[in-house]
C-alpha positions as CSV (number, residue, x, y, z in Angstrom):
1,X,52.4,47.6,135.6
2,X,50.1,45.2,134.5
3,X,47.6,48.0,133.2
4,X,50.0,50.1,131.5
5,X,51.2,47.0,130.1
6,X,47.6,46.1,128.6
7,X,47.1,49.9,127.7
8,X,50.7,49.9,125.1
9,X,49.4,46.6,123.7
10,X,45.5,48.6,122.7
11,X,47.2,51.3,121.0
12,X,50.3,50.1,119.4
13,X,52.6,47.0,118.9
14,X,53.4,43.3,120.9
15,X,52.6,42.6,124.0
16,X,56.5,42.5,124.5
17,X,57.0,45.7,123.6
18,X,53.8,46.7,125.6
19,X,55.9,45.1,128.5
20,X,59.2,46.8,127.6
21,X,57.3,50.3,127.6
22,X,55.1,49.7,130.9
23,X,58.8,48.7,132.5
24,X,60.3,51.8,131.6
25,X,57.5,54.3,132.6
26,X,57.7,52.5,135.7
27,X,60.7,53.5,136.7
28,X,60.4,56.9,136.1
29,X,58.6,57.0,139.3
30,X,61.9,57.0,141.0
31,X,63.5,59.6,139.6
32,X,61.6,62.2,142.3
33,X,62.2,60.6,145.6
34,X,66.0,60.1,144.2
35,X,66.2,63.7,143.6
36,X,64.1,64.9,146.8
37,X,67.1,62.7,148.8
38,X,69.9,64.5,147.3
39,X,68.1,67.9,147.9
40,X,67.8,66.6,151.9
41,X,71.6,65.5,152.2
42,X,72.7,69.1,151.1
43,X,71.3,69.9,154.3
44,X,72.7,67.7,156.4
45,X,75.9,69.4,157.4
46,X,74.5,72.5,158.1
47,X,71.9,70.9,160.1
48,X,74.4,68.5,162.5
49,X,76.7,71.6,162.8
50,X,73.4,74.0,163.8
51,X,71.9,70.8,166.3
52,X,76.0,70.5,167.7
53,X,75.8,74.6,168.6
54,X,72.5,74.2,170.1
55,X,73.6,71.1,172.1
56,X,76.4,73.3,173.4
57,X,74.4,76.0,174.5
58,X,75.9,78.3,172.0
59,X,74.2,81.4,169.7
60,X,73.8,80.4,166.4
């Protein structure tokens, strides 16, 4: 954060507002694991209902 942070404060504004911006571009890095998770748990169901049927010995 701490080189973003000095990277805002170069090319425009306080080093607040440096701090501010380097804040909020970090979090952005969550926004791809958060989505990849809600891709995985649409697959949940159909995977426990699939592993069930294959416990039981039956023909998927």
């Amino acid at each position: 954060m701490g080189y973003l942070s000095d990277t805002f404060v170069g090319k425009r504004g306080t080093s607040a507002e440096a701090l501010r911006q380097a804040m909020l571009y970090s979090t952005s890095m969550f926004v791809q694991p958060f989505f990849m998770l809600y891709i995985a748990s649409t697959h949940v169901e159909a995977e426990e209902a699939s592993r069930l049927a294959r416990a039981l010995g039956e023909d998927i």
